[in-house]
gemmi code that builds the backbone of each chain (N, CA, C; Angstrom):
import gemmi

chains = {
    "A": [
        ("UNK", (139.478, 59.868, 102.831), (138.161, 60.389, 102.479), (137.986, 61.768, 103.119)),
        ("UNK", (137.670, 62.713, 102.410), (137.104, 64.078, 103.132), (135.791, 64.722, 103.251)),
        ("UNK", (135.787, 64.824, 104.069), (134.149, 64.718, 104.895), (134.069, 66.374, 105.201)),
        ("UNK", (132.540, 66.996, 104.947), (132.668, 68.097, 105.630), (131.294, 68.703, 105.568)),
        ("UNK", (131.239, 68.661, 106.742), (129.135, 68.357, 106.988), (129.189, 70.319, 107.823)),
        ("UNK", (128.071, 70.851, 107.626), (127.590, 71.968, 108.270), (126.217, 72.230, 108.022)),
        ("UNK", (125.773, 72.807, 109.484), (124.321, 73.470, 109.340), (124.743, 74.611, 109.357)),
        ("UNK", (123.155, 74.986, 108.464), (123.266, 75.932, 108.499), (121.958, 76.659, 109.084)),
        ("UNK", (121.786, 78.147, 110.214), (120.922, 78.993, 110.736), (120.573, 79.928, 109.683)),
        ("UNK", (120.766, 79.672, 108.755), (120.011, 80.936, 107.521), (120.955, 79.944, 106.410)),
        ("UNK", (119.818, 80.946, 105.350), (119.795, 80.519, 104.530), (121.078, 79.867, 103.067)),
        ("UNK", (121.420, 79.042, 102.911), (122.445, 79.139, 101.945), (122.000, 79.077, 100.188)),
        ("UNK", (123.302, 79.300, 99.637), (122.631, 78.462, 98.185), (124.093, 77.317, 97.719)),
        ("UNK", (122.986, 76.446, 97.682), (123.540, 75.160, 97.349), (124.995, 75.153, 95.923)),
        ("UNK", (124.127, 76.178, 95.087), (125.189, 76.001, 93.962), (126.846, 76.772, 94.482)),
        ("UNK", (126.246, 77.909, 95.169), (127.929, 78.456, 95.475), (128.669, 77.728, 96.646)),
        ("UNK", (128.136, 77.245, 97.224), (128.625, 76.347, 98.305), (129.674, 75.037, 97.424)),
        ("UNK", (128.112, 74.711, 96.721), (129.082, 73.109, 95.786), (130.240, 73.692, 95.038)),
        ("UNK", (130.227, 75.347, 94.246), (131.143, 75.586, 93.928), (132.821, 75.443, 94.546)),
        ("UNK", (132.498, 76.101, 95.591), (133.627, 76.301, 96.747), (133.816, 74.953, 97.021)),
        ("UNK", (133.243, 74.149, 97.797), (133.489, 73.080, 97.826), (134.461, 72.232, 96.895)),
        ("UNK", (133.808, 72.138, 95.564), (134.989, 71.643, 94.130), (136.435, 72.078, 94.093)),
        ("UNK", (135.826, 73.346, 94.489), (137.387, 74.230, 94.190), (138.585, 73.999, 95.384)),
        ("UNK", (137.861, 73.404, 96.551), (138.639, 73.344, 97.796), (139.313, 71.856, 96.929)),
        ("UNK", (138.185, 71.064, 97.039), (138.739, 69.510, 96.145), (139.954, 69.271, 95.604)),
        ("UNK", (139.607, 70.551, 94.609), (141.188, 70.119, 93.614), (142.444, 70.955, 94.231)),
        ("UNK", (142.463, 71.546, 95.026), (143.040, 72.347, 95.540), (144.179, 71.358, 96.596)),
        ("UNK", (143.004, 70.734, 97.814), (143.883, 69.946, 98.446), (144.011, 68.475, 98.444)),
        ("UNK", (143.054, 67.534, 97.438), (143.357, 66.005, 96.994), (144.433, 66.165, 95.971)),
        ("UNK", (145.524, 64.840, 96.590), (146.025, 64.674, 95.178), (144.983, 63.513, 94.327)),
        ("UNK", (143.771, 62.919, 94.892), (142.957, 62.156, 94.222), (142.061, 63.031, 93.660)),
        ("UNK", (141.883, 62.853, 92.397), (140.872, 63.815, 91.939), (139.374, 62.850, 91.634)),
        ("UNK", (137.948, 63.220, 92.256), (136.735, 62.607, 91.935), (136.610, 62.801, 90.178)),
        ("UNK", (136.359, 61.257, 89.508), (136.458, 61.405, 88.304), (134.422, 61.544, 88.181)),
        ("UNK", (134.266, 61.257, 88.955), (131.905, 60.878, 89.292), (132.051, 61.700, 90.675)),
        ("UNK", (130.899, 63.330, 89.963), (130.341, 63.075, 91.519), (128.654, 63.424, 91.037)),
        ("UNK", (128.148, 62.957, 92.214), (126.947, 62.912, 92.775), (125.980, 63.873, 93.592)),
        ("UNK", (125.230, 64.866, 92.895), (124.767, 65.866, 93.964), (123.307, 65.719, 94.446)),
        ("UNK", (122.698, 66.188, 95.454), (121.301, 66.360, 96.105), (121.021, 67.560, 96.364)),
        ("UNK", (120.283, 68.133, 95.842), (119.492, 69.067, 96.642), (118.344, 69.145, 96.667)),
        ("UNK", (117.687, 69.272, 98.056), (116.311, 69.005, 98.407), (115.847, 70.947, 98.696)),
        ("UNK", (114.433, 71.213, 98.560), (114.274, 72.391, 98.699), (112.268, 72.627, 99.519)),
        ("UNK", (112.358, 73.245, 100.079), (111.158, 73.309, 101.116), (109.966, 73.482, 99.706)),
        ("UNK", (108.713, 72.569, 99.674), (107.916, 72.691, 99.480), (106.949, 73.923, 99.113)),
        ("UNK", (105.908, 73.760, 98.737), (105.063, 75.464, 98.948), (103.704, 74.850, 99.135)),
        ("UNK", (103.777, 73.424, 99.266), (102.241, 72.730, 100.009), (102.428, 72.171, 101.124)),
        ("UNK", (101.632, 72.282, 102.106), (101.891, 71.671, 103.374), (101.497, 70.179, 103.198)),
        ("UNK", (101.522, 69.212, 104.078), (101.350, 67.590, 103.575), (99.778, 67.744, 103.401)),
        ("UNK", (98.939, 68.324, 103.757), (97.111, 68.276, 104.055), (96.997, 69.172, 102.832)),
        ("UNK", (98.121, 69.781, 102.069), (97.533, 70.724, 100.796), (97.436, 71.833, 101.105)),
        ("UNK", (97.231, 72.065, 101.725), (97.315, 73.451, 102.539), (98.347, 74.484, 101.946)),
        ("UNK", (98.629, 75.870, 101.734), (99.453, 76.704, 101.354), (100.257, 76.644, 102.963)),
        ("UNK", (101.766, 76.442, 102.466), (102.641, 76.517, 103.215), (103.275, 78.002, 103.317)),
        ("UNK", (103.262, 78.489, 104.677), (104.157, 79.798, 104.958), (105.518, 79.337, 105.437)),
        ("UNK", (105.816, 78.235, 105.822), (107.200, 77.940, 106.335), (107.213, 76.570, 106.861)),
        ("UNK", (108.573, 76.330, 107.041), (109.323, 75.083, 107.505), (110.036, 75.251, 108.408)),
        ("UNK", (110.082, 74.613, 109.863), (110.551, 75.027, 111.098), (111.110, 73.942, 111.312)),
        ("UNK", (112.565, 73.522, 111.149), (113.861, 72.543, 111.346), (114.581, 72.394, 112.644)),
        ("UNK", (114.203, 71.499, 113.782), (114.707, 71.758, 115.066), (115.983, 70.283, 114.892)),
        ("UNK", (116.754, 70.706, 115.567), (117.644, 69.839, 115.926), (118.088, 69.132, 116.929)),
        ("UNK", (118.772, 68.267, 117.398), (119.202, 68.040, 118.841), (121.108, 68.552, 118.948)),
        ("UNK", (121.317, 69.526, 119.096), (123.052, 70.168, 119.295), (123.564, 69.463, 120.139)),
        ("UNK", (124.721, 68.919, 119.256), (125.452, 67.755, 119.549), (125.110, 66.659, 118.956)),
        ("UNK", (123.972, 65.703, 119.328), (124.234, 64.676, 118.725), (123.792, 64.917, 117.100)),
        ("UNK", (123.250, 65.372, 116.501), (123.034, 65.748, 115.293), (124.166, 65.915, 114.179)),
        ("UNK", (124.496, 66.777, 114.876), (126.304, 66.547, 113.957), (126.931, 65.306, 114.229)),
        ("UNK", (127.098, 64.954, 115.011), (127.707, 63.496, 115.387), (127.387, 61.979, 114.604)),
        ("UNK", (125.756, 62.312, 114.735), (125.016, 61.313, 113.896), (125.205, 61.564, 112.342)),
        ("UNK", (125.357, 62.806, 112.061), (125.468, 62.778, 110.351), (127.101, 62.600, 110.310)),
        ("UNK", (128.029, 62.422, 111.019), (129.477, 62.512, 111.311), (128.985, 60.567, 111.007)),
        ("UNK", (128.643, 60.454, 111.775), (128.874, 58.547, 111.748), (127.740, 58.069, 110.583)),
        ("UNK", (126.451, 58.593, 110.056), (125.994, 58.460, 108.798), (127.225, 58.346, 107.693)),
        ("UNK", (127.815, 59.402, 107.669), (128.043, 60.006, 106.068), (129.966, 58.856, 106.005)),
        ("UNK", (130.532, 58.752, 107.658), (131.475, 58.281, 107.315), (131.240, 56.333, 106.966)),
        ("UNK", (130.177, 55.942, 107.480), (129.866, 54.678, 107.557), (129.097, 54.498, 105.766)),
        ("UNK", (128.585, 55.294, 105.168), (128.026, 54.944, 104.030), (129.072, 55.346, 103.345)),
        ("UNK", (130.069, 56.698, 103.299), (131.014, 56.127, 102.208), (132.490, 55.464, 102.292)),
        ("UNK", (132.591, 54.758, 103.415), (133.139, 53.817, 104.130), (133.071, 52.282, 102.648)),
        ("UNK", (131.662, 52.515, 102.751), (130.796, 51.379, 102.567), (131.280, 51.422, 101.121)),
        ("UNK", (131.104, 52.659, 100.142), (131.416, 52.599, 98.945), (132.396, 53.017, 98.335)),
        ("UNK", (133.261, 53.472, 99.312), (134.847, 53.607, 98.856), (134.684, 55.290, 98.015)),
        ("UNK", (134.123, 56.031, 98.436), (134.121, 57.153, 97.967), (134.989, 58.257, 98.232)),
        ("UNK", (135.919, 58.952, 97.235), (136.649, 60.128, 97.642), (136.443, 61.212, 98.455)),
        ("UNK", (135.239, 62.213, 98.520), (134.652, 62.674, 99.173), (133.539, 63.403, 99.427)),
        ("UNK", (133.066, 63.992, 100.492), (131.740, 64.033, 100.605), (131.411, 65.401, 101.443)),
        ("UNK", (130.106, 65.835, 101.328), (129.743, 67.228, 101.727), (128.293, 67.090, 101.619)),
        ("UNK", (128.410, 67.636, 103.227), (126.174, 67.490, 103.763), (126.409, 69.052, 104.268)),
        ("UNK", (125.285, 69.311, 103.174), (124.790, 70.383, 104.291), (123.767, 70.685, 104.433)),
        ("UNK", (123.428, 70.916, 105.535), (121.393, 71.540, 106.293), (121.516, 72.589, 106.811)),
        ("UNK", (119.963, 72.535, 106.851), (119.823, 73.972, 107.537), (118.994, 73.528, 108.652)),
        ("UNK", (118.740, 74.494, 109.550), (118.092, 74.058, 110.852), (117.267, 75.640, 111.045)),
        ("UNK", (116.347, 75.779, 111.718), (115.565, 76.664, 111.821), (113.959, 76.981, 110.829)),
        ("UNK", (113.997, 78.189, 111.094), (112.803, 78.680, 109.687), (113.699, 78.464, 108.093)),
        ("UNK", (112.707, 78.020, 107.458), (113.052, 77.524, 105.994), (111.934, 78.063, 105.389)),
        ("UNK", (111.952, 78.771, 104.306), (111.032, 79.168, 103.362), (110.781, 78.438, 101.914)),
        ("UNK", (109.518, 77.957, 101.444), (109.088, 77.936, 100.438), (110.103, 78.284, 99.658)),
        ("UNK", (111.141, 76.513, 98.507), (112.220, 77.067, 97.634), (113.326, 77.320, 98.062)),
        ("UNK", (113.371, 77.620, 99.306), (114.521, 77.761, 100.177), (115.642, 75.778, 99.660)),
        ("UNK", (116.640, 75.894, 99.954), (117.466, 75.031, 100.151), (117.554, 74.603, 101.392)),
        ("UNK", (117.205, 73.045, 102.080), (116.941, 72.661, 103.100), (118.380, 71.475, 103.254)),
        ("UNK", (118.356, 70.939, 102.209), (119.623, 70.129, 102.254), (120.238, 69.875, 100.874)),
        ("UNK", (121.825, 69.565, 101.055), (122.514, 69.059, 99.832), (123.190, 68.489, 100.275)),
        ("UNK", (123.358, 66.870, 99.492), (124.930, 66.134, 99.737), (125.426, 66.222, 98.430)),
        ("UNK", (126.764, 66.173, 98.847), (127.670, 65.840, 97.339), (128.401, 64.665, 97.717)),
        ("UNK", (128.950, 63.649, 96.829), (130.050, 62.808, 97.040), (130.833, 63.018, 95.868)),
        ("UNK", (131.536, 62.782, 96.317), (132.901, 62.673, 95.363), (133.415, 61.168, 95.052)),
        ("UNK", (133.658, 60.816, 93.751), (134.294, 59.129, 93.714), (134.736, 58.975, 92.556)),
        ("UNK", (135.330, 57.839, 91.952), (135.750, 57.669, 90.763), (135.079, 57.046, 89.495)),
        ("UNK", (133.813, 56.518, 90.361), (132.657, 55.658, 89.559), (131.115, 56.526, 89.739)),
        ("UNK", (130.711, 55.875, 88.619), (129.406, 56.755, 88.794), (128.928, 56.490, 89.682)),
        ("UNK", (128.970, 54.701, 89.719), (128.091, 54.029, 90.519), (127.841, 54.451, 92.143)),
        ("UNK", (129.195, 54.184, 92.388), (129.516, 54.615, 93.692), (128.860, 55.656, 93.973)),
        ("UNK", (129.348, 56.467, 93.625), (128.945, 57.813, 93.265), (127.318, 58.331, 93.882)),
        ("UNK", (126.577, 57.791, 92.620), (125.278, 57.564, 92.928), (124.626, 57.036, 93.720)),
        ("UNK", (125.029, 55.694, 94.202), (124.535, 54.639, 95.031), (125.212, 55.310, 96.534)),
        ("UNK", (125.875, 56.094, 97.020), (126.629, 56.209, 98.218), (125.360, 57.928, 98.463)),
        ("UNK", (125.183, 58.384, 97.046), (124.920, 60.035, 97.264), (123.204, 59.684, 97.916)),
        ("UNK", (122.823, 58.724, 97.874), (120.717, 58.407, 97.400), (120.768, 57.708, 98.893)),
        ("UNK", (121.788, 56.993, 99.050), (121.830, 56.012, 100.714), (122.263, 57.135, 101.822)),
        ("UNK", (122.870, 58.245, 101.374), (123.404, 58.854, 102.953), (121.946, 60.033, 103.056)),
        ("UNK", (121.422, 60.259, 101.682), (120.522, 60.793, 101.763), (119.197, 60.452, 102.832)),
        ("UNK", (119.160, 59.099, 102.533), (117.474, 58.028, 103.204), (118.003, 58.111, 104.117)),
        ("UNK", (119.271, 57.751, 104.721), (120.193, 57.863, 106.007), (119.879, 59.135, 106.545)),
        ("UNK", (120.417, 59.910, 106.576), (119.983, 61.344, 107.029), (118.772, 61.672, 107.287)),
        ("UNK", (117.554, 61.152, 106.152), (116.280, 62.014, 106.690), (115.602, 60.767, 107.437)),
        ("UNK", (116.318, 59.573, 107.782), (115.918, 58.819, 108.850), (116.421, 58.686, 110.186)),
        ("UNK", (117.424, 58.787, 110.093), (118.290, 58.313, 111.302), (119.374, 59.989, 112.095)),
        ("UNK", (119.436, 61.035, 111.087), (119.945, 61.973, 112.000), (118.583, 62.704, 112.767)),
        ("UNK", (118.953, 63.042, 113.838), (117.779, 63.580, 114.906), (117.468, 64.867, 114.441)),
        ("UNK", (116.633, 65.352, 113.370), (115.564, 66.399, 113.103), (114.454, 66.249, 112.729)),
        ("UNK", (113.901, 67.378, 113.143), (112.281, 67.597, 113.263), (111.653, 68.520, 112.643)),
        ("UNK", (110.733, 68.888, 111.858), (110.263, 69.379, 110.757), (108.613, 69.924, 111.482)),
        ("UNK", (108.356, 71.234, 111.272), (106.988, 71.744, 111.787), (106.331, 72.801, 110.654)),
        ("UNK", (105.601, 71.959, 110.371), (105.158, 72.849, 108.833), (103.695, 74.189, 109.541)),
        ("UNK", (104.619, 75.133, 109.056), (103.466, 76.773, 109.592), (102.718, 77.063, 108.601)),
        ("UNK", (100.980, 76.774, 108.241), (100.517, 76.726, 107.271), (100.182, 78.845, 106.868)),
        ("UNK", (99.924, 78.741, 106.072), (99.738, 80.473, 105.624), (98.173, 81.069, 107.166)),
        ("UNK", (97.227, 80.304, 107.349), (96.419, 80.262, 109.013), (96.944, 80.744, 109.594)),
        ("UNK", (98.047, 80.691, 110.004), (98.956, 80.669, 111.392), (98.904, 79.528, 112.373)),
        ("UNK", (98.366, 78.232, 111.700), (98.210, 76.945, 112.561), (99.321, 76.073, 112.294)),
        ("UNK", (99.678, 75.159, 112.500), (101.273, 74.919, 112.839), (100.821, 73.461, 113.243)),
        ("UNK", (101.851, 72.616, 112.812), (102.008, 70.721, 112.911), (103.171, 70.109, 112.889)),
        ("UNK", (103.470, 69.086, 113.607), (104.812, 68.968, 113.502), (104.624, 67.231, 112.753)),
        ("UNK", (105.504, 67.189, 111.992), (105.353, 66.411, 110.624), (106.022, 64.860, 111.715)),
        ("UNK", (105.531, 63.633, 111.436), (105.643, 62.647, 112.198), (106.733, 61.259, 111.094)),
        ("UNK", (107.006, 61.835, 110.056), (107.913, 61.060, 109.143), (108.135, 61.391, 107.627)),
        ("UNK", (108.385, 61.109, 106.763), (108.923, 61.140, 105.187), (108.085, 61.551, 104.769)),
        ("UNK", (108.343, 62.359, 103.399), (107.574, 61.866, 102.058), (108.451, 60.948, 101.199)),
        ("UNK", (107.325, 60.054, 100.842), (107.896, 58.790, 100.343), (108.944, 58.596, 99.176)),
        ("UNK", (109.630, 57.918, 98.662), (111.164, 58.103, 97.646), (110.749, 58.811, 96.522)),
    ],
    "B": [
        ("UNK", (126.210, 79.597, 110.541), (126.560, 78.298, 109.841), (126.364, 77.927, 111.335)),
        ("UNK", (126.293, 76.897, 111.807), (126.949, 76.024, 112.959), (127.755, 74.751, 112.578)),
        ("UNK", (128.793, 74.777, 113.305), (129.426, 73.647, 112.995), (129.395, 72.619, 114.065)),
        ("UNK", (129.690, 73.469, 115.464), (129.568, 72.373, 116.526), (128.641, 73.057, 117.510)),
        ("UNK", (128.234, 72.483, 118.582), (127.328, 73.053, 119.388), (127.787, 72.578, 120.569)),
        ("UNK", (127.580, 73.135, 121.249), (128.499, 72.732, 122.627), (126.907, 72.875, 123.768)),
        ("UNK", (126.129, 71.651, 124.396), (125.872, 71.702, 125.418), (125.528, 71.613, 126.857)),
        ("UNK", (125.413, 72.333, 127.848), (126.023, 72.106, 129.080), (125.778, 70.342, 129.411)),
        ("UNK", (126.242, 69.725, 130.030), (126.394, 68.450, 130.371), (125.573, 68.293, 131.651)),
        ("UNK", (124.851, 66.952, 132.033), (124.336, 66.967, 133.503), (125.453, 67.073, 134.408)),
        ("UNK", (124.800, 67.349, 135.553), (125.385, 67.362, 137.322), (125.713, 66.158, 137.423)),
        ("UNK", (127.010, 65.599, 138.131), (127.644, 64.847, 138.810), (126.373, 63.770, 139.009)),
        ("UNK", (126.081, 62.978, 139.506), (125.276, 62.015, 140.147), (123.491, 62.347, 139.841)),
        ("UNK", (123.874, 62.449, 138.807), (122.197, 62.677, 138.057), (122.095, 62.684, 136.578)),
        ("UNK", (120.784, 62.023, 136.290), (120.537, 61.676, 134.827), (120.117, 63.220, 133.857)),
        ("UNK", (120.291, 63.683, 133.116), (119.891, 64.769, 132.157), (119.104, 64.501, 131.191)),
        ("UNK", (117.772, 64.434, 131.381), (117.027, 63.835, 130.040), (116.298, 65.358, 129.796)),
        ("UNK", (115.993, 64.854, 128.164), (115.594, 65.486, 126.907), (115.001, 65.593, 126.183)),
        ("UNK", (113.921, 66.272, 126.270), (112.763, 65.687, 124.769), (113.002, 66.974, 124.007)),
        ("UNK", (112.091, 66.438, 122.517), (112.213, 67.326, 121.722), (111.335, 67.638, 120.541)),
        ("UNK", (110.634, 68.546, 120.094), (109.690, 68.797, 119.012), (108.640, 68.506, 119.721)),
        ("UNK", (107.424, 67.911, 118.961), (106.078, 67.283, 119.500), (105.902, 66.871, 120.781)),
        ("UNK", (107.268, 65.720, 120.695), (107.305, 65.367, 122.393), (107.229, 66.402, 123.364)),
        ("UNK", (108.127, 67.362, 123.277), (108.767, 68.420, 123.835), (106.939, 68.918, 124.773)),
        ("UNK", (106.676, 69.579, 123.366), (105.484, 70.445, 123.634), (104.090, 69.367, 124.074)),
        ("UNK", (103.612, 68.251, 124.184), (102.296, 67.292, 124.590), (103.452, 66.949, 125.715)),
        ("UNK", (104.646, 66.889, 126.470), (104.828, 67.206, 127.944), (105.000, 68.159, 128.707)),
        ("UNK", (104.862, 69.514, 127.990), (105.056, 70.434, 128.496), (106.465, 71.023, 129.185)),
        ("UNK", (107.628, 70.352, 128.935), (108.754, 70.607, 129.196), (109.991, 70.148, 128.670)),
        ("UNK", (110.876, 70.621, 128.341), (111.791, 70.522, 127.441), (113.184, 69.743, 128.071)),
        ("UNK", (113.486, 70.104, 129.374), (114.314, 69.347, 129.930), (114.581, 68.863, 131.761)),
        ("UNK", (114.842, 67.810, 132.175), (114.969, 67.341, 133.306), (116.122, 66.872, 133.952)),
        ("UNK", (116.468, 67.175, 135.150), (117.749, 66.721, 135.748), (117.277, 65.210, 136.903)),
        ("UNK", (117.260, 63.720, 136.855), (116.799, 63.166, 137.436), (117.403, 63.035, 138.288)),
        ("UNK", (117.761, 62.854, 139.690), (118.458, 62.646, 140.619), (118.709, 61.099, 140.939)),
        ("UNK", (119.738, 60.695, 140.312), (120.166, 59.175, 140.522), (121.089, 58.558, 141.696)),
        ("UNK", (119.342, 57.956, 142.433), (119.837, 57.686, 143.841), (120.516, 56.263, 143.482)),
        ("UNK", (121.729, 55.846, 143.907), (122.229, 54.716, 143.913), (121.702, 53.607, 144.322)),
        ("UNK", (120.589, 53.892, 145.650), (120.188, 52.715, 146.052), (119.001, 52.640, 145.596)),
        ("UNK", (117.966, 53.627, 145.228), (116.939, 53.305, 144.807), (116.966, 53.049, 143.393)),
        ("UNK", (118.053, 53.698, 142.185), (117.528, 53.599, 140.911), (118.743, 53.168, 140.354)),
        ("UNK", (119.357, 51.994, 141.168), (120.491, 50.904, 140.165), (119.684, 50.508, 139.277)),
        ("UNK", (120.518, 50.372, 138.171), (120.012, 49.930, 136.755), (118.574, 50.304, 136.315)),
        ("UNK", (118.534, 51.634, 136.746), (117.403, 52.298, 136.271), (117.390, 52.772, 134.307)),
        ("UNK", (116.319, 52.029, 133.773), (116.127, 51.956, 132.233), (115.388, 53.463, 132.102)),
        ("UNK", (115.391, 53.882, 130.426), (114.766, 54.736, 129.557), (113.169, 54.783, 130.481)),
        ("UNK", (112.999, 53.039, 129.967), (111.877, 52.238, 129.963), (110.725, 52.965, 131.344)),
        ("UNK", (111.767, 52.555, 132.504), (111.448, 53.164, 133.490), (111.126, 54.298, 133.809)),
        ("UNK", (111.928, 54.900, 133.300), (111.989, 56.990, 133.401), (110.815, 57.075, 132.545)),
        ("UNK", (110.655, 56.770, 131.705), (109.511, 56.937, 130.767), (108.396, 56.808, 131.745)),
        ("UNK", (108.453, 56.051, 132.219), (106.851, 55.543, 133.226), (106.965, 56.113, 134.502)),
        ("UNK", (108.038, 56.649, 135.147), (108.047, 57.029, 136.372), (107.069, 58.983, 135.698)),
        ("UNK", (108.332, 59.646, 134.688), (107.835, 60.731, 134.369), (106.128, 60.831, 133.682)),
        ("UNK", (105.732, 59.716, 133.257), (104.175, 59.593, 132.675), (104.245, 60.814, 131.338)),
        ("UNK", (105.526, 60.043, 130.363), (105.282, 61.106, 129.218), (104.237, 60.391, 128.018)),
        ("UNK", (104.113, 61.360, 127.721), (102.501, 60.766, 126.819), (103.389, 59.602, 125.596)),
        ("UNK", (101.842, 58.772, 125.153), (101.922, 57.767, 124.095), (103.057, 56.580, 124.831)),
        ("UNK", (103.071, 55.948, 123.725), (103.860, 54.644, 123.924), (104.892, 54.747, 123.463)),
        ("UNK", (106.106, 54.267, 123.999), (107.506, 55.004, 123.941), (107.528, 53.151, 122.639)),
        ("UNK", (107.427, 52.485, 122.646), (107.990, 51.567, 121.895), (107.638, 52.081, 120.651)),
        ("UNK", (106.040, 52.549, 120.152), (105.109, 52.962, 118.918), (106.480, 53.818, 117.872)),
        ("UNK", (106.679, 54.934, 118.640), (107.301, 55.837, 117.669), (108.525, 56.820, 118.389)),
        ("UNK", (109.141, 56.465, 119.048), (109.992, 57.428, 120.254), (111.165, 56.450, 120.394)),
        ("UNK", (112.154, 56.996, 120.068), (113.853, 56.461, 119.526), (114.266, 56.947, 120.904)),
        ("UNK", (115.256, 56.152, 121.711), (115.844, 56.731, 122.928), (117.644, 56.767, 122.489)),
        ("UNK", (117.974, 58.135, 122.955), (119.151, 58.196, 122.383), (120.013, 58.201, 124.209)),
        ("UNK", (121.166, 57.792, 124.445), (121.811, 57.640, 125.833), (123.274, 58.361, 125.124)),
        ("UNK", (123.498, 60.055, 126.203), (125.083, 60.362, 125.576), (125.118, 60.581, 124.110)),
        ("UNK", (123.919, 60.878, 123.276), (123.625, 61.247, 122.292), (124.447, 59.957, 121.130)),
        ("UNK", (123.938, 59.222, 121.455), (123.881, 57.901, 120.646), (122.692, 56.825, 120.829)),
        ("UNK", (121.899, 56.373, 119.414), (120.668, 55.944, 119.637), (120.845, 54.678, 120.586)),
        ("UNK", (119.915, 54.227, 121.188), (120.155, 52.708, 122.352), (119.037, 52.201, 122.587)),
        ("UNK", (119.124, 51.198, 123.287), (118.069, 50.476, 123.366), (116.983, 50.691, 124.934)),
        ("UNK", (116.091, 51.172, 124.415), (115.145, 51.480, 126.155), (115.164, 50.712, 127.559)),
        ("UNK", (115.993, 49.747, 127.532), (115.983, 48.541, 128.246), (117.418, 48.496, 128.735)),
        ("UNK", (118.621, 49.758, 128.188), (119.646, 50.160, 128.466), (119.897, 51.118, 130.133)),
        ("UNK", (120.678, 49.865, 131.137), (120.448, 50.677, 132.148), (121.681, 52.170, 132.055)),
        ("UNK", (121.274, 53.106, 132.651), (121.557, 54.406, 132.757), (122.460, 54.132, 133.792)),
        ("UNK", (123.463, 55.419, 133.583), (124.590, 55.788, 134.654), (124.241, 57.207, 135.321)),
        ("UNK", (124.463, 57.233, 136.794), (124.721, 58.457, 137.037), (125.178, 59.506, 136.017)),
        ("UNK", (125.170, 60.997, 135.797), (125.921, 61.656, 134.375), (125.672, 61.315, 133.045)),
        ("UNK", (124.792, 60.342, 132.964), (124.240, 59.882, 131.548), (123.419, 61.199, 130.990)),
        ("UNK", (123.124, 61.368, 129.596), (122.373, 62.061, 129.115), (121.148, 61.364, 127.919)),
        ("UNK", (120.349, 61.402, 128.560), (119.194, 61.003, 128.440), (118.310, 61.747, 127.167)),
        ("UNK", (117.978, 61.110, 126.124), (117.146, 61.800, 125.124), (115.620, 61.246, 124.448)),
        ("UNK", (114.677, 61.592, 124.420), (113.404, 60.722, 124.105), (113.272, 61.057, 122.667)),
        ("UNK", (113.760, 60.476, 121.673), (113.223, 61.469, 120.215), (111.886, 61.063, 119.741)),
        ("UNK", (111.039, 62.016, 119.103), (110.188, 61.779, 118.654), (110.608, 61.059, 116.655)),
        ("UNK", (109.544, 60.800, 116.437), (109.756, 60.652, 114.626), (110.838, 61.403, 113.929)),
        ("UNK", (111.661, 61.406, 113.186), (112.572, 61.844, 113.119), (112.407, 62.371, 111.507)),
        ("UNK", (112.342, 63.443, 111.143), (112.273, 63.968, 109.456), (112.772, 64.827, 109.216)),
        ("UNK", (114.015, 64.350, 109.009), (115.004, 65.225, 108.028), (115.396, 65.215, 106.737)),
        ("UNK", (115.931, 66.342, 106.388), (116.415, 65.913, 104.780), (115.299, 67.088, 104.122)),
    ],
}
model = gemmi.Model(1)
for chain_id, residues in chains.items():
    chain = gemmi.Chain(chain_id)
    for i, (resn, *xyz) in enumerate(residues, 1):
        res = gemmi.Residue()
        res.name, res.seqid = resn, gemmi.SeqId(i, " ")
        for name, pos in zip(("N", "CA", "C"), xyz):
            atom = gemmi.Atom()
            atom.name, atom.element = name, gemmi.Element(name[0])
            atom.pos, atom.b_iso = gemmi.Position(*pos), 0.0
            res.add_atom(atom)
        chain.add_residue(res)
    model.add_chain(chain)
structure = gemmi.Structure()
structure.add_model(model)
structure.setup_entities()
């Protein structure tokens, strides 16, 4: 299985990343993903109270953060027998539209596929250690205490 | 990009605890070196540190304790060199 998780401190875009990514794929599997599965999540432009959002402030804990999405992403596609897989976040200021996260998996079934890409997802925005502080357009500032719902 | 983060580790014969976000800021400090006396704080818990330091709210309600940056249980006694973490709510993604 090939795994390959990064944050990111500025900004990326999801599509040239997934590009590169594919292209690394066929490059060095001799298994080729016949299903894959993508996510991308992207910062809001309402704060949770409705409010006009000026930003998204992504703190992390360095070290265990990578570690935890290291034992997330290998334990869920462990679980579904998936070829391979790619998380990536960002950590810091995030803007409105900005790209905040993407997973991809790679597999031979849709199913898998799907069902491995939606679980490391809930996984991640539960169980890896980040923190989210929404800066409303005011200049008043909150730090968000859990999800928005599925 | 970051890929890995490298940081400094506690002192020899002392606990390194950690808060972070919300927590961080309603205690007013971001990090602590506890001095782990052998005779006074064998099998000294989260649980404990939590109540000795008087960090706000109820650590069971909503506050994940991570030990060596792996989540654990508050009731987990600590080692000298342990690294100690209080997380608040956790929202990522």
């Amino acid at each position: 299985m090939q795994l390959r998780i990064d944050l990111h401190s500025t900004g990326f875009e999801p599509l040239v990343v997934l590009t590169r990514w594919q292209d690394e794929q066929q490059h060095r599997s001799n298994v080729q993903s016949a299903a894959e599965a993508f996510f991308i999540g992207r910062v809001r432009g309402v704060a949770a109270d409705g409010r006009e959002l000026e930003a998204l402030e992504l703190e992390h804990y360095p070290g265990m953060t990578e570690l935890q999405l290291e034992r997330l992403a290998l334990d869920c596609c462990n679980r579904h027998g998936v070829i391979s897989c790619l998380v990536q976040h960002r950590i810091g200021r995030v803007l409105p539209g900005e790209a905040i996260v993407l997973v991809a998996i790679g597999a031979d079934r849709r199913g898998p596929a799907q069902r491995c890409c939606q679980e490391l997802l809930e996984a991640l925005k539960h169980h890896a250690p980040f923190w989210k502080r929404e800066w409303r357009a005011d200049g008043s500032s909150e730090w968000l205490s859990g999800n928005t719902p599925l | 990009m970051v890929s890995v983060v490298f940081m400094a580790g506690p002192c020899a014969g002392e606990i390194r605890i950690l808060l972070f976000a919300g927590l961080r800021e309603q205690a007013g400090w971001a990090e602590q070196q506890w001095p782990a006396n052998p005779n006074d704080d064998a099998g000294l818990t989260p649980r404990q540190l939590w109540l000795k330091l008087q960090l706000p709210g109820d650590l069971d309600q909503a506050v994940r304790v991570s030990i060596n940056r792996q989540f654990a249980d508050a009731d987990t006694p600590l080692q000298p060199g342990d690294e100690l973490a209080f997380l608040p709510p956790i929202s990522g993604g």
